[in-house]
Backbone as a ProteinNet text record, in pm:
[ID]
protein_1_A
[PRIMARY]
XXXXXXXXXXXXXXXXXXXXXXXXXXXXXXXXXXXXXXXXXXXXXXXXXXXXXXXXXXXXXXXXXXXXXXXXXXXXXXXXXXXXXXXXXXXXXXXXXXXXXXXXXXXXXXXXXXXXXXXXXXXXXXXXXXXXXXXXXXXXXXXXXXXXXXXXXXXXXXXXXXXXXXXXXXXXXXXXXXXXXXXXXXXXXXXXXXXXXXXXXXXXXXXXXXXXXXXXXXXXXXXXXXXXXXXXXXXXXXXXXXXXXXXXXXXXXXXXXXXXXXXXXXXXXXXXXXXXXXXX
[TERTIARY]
19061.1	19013.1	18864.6	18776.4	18647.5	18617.7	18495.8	18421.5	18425.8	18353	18388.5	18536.2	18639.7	18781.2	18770.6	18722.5	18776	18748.6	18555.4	18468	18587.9	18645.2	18707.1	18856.5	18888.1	18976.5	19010.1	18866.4	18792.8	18762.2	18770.7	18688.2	18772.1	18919.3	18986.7	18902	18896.7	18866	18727.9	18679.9	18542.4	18569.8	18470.3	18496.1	18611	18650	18785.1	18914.6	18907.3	19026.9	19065.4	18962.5	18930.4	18933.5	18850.8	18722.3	18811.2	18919.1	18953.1	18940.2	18831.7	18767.6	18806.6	18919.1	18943.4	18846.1	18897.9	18779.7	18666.2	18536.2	18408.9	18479.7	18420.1	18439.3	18278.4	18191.5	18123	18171	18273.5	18335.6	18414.1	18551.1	18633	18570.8	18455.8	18395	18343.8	18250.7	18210.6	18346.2	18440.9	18503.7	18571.3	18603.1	18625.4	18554.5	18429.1	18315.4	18338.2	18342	18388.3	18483.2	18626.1	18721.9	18654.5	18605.5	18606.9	18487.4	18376.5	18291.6	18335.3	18425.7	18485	18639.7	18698.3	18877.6	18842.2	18767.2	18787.6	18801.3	18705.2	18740.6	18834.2	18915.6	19041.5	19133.6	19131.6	19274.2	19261.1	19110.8	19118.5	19052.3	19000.4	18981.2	19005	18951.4	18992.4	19097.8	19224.9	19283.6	19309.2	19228.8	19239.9	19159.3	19100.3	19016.8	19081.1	19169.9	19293.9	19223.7	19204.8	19188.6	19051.5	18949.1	18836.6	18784.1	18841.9	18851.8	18836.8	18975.3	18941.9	18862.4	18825.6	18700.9	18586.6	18595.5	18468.5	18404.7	18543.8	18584.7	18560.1	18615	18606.7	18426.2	18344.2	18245.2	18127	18149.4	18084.6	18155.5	18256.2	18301.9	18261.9	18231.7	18154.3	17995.9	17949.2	17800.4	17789.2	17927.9	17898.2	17919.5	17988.5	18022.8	17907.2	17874.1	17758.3	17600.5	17600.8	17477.3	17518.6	17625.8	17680.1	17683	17762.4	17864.4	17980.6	18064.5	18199.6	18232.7	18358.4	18394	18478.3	18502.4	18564.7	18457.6	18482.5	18419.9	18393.8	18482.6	18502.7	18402.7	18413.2	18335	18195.2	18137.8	18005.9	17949.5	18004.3	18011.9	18053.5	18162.6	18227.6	18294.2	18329.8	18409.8	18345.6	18382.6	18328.3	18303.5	18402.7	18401.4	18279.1	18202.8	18101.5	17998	17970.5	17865.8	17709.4	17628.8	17481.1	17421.2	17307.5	17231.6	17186.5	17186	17097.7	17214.3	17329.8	17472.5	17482.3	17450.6	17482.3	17328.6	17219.8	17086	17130.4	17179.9	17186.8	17325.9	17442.5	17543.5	17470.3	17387.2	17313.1	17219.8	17147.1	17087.3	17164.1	17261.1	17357.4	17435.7	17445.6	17515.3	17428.4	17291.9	17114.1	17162.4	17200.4	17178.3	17293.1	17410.8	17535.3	17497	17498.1	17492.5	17366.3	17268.3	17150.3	17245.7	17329.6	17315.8	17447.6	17574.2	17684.3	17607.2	17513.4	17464.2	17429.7	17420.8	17394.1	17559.3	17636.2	17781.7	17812.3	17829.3	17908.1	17854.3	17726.1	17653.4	17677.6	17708.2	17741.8	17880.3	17910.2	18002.5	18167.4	18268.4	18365.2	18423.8	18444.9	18493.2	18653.6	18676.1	18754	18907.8	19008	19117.6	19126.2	19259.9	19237.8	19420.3	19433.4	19560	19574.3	19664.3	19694.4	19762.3	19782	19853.3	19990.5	20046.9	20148.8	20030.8	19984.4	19802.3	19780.3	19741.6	19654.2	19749.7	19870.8	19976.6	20067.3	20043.7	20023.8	19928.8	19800.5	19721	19675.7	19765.9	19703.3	19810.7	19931.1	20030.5	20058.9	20018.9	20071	19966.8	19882.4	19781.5	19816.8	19783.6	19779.7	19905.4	19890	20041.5	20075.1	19948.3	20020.2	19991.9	19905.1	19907.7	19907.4	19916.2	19999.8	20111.1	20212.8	20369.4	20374.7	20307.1	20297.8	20219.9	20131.2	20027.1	20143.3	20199.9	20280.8	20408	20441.6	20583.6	20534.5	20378	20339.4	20311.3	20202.2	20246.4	20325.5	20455.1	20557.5	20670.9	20627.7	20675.8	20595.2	20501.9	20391.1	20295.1	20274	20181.3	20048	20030.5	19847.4	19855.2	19726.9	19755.6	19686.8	19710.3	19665	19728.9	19786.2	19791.5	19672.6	19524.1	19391.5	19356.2	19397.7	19387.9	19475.4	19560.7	19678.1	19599.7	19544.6	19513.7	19365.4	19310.1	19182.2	19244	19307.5	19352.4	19414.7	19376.8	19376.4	19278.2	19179.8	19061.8	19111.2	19209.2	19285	19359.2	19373.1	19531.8	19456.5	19588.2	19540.1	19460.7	19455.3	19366	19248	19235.8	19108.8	19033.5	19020.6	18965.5	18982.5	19132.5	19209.4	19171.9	19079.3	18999.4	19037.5	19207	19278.2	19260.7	19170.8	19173.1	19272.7	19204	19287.2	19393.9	19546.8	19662.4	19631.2	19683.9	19656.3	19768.6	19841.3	19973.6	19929.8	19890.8	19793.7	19706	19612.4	19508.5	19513.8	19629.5	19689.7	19722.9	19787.1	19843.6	19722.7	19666.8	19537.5	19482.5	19454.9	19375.3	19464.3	19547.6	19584.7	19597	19563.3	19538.9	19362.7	19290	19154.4	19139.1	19230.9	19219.4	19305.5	19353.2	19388.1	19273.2	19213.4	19179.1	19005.9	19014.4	18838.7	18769.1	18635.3	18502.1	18455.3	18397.3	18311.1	18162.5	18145.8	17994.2	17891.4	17894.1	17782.4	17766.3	17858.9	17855.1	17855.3	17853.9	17877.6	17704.4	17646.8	17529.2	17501.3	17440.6	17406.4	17400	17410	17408.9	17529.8	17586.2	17759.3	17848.9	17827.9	17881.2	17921.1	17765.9	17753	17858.4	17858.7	17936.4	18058.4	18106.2	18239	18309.2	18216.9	18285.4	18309.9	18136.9	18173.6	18264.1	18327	18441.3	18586.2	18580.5	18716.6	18697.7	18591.3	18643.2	18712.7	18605.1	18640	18763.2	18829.2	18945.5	19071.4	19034.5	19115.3	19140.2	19009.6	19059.7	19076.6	19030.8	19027.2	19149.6	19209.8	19314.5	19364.2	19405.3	19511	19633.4	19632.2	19764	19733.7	19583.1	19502.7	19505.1	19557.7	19571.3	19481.8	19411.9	19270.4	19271.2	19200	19148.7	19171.2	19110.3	19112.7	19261.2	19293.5	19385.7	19534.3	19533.3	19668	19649.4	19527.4	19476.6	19468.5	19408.8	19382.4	19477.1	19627.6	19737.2	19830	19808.5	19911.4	19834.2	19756	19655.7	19736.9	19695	19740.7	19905.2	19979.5	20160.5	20166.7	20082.1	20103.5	20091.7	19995.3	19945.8	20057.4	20044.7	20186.4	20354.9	20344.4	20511.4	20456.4	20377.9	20377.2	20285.3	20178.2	20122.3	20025.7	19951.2	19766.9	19732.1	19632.4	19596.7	19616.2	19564.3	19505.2	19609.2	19596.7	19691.8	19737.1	19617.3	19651.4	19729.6	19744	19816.2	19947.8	19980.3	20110.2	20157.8	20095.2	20189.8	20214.2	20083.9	20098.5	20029.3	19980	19908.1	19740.9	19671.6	19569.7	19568.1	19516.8	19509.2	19394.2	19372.9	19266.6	19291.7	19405.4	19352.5	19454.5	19505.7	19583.6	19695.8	19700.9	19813.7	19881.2	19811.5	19853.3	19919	19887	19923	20078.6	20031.2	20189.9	20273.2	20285.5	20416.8	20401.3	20360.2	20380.7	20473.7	20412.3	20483	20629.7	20693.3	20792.6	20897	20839.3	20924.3	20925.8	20807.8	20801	20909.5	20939.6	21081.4	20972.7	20854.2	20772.5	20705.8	20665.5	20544.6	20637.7	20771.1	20828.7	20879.1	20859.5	20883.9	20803.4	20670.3	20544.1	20506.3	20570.1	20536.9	20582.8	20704.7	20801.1	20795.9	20765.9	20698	20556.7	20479.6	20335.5	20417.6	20447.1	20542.7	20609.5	20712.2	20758.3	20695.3	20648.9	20526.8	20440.6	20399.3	20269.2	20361.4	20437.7	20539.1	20605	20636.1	20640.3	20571.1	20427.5	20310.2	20240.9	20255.5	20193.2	20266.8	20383.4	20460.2	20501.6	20490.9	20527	20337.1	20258.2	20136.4	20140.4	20205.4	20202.6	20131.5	20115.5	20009.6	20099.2	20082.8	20124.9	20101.3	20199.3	20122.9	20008.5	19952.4	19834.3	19908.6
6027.6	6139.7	6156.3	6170.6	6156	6308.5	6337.3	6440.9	6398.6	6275.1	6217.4	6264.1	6211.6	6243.7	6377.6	6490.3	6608.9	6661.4	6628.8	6664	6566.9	6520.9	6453.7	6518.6	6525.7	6635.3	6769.4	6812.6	6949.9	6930.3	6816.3	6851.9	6964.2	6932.6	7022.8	7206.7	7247.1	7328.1	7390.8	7328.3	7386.1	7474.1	7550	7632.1	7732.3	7767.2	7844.6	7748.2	7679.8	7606.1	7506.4	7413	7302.8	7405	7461.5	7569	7679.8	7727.1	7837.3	7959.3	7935.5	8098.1	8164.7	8093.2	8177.5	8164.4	8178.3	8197.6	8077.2	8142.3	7998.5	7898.5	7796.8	7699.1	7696.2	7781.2	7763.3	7869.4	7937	8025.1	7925.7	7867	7747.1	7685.4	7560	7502.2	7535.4	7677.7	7763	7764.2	7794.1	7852.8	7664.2	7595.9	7469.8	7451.5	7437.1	7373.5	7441.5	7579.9	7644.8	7615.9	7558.4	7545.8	7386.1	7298.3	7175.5	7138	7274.4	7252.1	7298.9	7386.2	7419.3	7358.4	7300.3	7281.8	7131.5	7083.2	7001.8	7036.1	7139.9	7236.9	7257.6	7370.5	7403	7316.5	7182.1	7128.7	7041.4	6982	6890.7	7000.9	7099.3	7173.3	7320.5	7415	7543.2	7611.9	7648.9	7631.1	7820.5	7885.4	8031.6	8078.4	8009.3	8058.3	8064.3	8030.3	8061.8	8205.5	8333.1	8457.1	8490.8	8427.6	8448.4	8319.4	8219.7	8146.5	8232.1	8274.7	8358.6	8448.6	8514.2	8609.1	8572.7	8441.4	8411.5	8330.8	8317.3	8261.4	8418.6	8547.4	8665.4	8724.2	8665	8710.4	8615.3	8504	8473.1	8526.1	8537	8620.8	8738.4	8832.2	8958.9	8898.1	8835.5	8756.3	8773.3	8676.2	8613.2	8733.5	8835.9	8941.5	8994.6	9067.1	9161.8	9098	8947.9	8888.8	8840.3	8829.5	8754.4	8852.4	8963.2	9015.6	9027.6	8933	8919.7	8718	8719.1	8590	8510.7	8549.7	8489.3	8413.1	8318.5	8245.4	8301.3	8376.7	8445	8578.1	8586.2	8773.8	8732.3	8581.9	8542.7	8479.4	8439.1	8348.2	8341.1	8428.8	8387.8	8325.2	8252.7	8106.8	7989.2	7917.3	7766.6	7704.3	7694.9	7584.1	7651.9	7752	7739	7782	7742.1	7796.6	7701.7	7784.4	7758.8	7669.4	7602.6	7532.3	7652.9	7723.9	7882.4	7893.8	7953.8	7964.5	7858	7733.5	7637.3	7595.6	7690.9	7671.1	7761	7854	8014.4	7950.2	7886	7840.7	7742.8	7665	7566.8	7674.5	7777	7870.8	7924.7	7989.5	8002.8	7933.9	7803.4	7739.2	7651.3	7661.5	7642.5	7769.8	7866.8	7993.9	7989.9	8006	7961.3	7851.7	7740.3	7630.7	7653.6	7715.6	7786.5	7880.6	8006.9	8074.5	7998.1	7883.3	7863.4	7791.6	7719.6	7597.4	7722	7839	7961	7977.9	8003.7	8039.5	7914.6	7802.8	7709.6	7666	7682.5	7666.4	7783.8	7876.4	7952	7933.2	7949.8	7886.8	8023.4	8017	8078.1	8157.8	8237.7	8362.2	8322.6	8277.7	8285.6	8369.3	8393.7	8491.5	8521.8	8604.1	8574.9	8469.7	8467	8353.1	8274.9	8145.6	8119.1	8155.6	8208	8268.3	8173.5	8229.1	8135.1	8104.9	8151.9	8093.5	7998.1	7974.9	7874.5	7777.3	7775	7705	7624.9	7681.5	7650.1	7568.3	7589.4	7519.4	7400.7	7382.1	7273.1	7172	7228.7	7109	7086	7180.4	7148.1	7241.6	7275.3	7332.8	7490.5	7551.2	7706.4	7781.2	7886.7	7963.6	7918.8	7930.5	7911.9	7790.7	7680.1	7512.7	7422.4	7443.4	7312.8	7282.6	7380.7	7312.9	7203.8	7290.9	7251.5	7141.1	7069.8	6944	6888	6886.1	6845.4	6749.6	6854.4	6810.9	6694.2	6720.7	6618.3	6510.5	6504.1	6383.8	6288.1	6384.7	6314.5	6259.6	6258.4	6228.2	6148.9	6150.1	6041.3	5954.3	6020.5	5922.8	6003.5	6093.3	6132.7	6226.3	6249.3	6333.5	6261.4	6410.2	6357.2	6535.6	6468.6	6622.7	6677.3	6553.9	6667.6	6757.7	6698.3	6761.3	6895.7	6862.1	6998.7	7110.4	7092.2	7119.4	7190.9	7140.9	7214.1	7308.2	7265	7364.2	7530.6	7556.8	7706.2	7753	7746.4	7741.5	7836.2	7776.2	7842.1	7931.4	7993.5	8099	8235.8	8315.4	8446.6	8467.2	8378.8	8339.4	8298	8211.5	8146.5	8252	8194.6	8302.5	8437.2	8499.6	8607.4	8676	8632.6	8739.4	8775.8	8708.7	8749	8693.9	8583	8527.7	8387.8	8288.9	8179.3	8125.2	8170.8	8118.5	7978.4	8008.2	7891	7816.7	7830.8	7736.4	7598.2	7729.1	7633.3	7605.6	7608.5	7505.1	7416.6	7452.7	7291.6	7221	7226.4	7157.1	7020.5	7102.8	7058.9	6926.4	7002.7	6938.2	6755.4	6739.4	6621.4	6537.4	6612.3	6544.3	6545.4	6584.8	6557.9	6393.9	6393.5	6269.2	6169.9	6189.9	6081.3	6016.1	6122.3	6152.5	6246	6274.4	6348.6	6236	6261.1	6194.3	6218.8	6132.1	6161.6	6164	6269.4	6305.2	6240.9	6282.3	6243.8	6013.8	5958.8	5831.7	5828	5866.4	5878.4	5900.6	5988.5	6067.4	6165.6	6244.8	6324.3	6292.3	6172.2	6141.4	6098.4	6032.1	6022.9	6079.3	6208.6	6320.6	6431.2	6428.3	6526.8	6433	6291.5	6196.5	6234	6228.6	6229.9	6364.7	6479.4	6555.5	6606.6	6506.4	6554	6448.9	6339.6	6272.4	6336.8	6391.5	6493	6585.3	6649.8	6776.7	6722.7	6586.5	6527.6	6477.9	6423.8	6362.5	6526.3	6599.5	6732.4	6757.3	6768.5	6813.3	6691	6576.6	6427.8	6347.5	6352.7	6252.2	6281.8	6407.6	6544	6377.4	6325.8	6195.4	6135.3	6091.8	5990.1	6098.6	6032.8	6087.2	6111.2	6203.2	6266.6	6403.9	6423.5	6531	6694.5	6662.4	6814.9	6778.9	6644.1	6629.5	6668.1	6604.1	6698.6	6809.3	6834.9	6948.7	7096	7074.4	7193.5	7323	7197.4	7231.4	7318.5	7264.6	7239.3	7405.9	7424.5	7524.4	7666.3	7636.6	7734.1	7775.3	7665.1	7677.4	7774.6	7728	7816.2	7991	8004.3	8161.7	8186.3	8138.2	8162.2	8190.4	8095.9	8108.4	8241.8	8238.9	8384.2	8498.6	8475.8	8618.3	8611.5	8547.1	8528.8	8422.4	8349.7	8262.2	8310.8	8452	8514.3	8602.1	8536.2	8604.1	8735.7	8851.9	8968.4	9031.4	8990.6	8983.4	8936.8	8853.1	8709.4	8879.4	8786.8	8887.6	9045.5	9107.3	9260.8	9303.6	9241	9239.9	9170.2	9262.6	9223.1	9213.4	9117.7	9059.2	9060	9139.6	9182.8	9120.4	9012.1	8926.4	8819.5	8700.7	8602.2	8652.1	8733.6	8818.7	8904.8	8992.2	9041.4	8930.2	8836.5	8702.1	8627.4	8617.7	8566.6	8622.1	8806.5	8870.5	8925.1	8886.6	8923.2	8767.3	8671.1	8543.2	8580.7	8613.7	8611.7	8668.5	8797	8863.8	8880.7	8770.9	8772.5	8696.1	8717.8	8615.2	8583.7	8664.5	8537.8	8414.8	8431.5	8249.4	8193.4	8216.5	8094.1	8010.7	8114.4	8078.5	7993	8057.6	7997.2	7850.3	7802.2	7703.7	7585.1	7606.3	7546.9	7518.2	7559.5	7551.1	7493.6	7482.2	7382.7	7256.3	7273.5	7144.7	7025.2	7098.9	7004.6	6972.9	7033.5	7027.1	6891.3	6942.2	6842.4	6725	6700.2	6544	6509.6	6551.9	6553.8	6466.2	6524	6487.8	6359.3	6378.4	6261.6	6144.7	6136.3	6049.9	5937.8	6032.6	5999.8	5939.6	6026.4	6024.6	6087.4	6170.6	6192.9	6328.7	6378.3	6475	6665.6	6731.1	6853.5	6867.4	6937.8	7001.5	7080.9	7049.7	7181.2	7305.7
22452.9	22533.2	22511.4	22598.8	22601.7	22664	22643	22741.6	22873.5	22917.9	23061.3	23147.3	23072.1	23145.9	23135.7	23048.7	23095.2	23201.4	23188.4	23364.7	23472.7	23474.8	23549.2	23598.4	23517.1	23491	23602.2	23528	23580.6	23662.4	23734.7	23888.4	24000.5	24016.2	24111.6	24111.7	23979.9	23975.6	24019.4	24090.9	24113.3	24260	24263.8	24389.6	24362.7	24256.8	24267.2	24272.7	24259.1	24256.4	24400.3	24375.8	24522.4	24640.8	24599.6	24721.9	24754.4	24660.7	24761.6	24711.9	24652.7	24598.1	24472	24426	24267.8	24179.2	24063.7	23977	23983.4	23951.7	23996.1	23917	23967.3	23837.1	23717.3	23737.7	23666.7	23515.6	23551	23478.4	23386	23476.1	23413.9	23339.4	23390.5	23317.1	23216.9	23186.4	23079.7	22949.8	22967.4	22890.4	22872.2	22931.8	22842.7	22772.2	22803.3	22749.2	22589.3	22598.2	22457.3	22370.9	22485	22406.8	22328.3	22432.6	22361.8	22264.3	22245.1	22152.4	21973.8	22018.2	21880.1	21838.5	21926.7	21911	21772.4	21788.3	21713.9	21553.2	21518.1	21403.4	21402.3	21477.1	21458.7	21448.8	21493.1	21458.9	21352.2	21345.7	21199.4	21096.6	21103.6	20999.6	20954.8	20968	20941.2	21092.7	21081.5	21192.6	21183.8	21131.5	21159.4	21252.9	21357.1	21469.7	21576.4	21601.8	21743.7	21841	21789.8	21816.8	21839.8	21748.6	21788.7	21926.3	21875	22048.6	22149	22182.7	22270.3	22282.8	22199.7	22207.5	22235.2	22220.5	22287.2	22405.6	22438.9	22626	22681.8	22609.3	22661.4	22676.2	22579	22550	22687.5	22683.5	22774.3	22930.8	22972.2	23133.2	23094.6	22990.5	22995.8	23042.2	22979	23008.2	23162.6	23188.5	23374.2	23458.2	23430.1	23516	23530	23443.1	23427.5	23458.7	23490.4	23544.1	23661.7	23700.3	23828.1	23935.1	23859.6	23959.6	23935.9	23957.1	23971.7	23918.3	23866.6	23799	23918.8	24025.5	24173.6	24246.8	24273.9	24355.8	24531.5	24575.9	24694	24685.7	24589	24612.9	24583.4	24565.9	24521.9	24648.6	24708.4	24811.1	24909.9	24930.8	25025.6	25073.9	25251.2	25235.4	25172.9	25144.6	25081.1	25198.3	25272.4	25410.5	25476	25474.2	25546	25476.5	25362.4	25293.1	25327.6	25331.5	25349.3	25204.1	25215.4	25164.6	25013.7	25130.2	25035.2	24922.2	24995.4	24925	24759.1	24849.3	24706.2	24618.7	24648.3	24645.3	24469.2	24558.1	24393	24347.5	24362.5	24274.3	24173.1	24216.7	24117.4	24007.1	24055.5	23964.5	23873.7	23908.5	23856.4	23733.8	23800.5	23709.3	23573.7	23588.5	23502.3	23394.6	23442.4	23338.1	23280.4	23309.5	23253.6	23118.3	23179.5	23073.9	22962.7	23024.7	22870.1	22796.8	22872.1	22754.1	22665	22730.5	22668	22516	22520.7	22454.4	22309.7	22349.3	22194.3	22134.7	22280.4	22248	22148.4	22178.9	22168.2	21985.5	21965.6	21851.3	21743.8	21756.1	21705.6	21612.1	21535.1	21469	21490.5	21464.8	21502.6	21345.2	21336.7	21239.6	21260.6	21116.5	21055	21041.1	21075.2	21022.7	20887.6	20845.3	20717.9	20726.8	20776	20763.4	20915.4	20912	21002	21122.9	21197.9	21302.9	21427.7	21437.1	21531.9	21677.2	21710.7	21798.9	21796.3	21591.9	21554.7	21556.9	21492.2	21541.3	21617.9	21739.5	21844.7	21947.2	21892.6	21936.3	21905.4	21770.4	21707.8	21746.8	21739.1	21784.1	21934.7	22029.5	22188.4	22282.7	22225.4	22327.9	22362.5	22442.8	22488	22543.8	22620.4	22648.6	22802.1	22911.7	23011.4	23093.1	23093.9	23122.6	23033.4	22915.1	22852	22870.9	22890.4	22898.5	23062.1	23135.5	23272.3	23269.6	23221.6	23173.1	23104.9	23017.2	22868.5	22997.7	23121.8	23180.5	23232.1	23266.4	23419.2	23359.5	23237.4	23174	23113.2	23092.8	23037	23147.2	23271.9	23407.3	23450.8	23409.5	23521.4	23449.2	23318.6	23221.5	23270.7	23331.9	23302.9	23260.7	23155.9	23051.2	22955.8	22854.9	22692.1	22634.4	22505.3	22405.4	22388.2	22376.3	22344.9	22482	22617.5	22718.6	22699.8	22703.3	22713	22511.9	22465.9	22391.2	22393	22493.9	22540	22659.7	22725.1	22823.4	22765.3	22649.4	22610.8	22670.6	22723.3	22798	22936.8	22976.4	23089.9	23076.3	22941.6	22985	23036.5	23057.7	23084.5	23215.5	23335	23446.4	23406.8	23343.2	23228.4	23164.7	23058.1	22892.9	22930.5	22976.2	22954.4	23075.5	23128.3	23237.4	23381.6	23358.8	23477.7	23622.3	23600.7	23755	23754.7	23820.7	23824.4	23760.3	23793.1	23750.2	23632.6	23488.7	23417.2	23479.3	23454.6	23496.5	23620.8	23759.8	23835.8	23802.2	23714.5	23705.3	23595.8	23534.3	23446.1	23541.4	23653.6	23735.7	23840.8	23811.4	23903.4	23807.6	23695.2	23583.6	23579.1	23628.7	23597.2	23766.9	23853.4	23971.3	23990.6	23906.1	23905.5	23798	23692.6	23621.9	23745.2	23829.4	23900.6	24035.1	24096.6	24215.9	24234.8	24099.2	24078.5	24027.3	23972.6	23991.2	23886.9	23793.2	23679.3	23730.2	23745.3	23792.4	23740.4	23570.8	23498.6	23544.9	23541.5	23560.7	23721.7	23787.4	23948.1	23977.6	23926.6	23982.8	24103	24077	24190.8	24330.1	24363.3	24534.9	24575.8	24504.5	24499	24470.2	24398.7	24378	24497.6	24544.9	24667	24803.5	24799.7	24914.7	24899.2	24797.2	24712.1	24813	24754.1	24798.8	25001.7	25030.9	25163.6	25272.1	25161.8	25224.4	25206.9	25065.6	25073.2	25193.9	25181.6	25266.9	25410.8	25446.7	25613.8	25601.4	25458	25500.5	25480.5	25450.1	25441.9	25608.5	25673.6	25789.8	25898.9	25883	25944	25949.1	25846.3	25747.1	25651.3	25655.3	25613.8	25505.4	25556.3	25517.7	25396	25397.1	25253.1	25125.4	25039	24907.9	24830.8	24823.9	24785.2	24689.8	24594.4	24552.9	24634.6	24707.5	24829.1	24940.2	24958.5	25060.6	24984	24822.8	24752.8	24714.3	24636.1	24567.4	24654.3	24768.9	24871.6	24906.8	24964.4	25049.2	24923.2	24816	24686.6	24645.1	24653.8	24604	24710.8	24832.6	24909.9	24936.8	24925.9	24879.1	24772.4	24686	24587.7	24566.5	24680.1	24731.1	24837.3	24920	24971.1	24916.5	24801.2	24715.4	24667.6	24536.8	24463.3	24493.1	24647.7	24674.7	24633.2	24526.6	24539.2	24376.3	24426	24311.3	24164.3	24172.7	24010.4	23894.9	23820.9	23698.4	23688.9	23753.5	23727.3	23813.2	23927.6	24061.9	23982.4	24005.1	23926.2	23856.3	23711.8	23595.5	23587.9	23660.8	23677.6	23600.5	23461.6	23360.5	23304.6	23291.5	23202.9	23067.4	23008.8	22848.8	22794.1	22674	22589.8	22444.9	22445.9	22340	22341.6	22237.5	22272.7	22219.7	22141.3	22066.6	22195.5	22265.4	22354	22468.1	22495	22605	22545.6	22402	22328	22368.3	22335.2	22292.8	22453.7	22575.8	22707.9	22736.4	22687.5	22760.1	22693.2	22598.5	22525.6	22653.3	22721.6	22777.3	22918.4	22947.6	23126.1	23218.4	23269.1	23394.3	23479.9	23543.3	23607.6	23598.2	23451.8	23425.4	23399.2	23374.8	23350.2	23463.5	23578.5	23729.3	23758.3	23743.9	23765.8	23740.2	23595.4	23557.1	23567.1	23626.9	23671.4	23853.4	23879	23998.7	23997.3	23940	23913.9	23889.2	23763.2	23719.1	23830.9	23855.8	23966.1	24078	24167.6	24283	24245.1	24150.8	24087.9	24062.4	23995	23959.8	24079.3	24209	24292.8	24392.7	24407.2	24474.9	24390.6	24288.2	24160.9	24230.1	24213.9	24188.2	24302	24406.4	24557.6	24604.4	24587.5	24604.3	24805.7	24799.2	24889.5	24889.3	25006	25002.1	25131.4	25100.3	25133.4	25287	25335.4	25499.5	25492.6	25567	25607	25612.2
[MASK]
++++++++++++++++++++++++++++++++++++++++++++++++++++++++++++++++++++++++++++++++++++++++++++++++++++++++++++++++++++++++++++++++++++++++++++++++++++++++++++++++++++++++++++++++++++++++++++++++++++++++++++++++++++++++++++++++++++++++++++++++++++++++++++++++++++++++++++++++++++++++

């Protein structure tokens, strides 16, 4: 598992979740970037940081709110499908200030518990509460994947770093049709990056049929708003989460994520497998 495959990974997620406005992905990306600058501590070394993790996926979406605005890609922007030059002129500004202030977050070193926690526990052997199991199924059905993937994907719970937007469940789901079908940017470069994506979008509405990033990712995205009523966690569960302790002893007793996840799950092994791609 490399940094490369995760940006790769991560690609579905940009735009809210392959453009449809949930949470930015400069948010997503932010809060991986956290999980994967410190996880390596936690699992080969001091494994009492589970809790302050999150606190500090929580600490930077306080950052982005309060300089942004809002952590939705929709309430920043608007539609994607018709966004202006200008539009993606300030997402790039945006996303310059993000990555300065994460590079303090991420350097900063993580505070300690005073014992191990079923969290830390957890994270060290199978990854987070609500897209690892759903990552964990798809790879063990299809072969893409990794445990360090599903292991950074704590990054996502709670509608990523607790903050109630983008369904983790769905964007574990995603996360392994971007390692099939996304783009490693950094080795791609900036002019093939920008092609990349403006051949998905044409084959989304062109050739709805070719097995693509946006052509599975898109349809699979919007089924999903349609089955449960809107992309974002706080919607879904009914609930907001103010820490991972609070997210545990809610998963224990919810009858929906387990709906939820199970439904990513299969969909996704489904579409993987067949390589077939969703109705419009």
């Amino acid at each position: 598992m490399t940094e490369t495959t995760s940006l790769k990974a991560a690609c579905p997620l940009a735009g809210g979740a392959v453009d449809e406005g949930s949470t930015c992905g400069v948010v997503s990306g932010g809060c991986l970037s956290i999980a994967l600058g410190h996880l390596g501590d936690m699992v080969d070394g001091d494994a009492r940081k589970g809790e302050a993790l999150y606190g500090r996926m929580q600490e930077y979406i306080s950052w982005f709110e309060e300089r942004f605005g809002s952590t939705l890609c929709r309430e920043r922007f608007g539609d994607l499908n018709t966004a202006t030059l200008g539009g993606l002129r300030k997402c790039e500004i945006h996303t310059g200030e993000a990555a300065s202030h994460l590079i303090r977050l991420i350097e900063r070193p993580l505070d300690a518990g005073s014992e191990v926690t079923g969290i830390d526990e957890r994270l060290r052997e199978s990854g987070g509460y609500c897209a690892a199991k759903v990552m964990r199924g798809i790879r063990g059905a299809t072969g893409h994947g990794s445990l360090y993937l599903e292991q950074l994907s704590v990054a996502l719970d709670g509608g990523i770093g607790l903050s109630g937007g983008l369904c983790g469940a769905l964007a574990g789901a995603l996360m392994p049709i971007g390692l099939i079908w996304g783009l490693q940017p950094r080795a791609a470069g900036f002019i093939e990056t920008l092609q990349f994506s403006a051949r998905g979008h044409k084959d989304l509405h062109a050739n709805p049929r070719k097995p693509g990033m946006w052509t599975v990712g898109n349809p699979f995205v919007r089924e999903f708003r349609d089955r449960f009523g809107s992309l974002e966690c706080r919607d879904i569960a009914g609930h907001s989460f103010q820490s991972g302790k609070e997210l545990a002893e809610f998963m224990r007793g919810s009858d929906v994520c387990p709906e939820v996840k199970d439904w990513c799950r299969d969909r996704a092994i489904e579409r993987i497998s067949t390589k077939t791609v969703f109705s419009s």
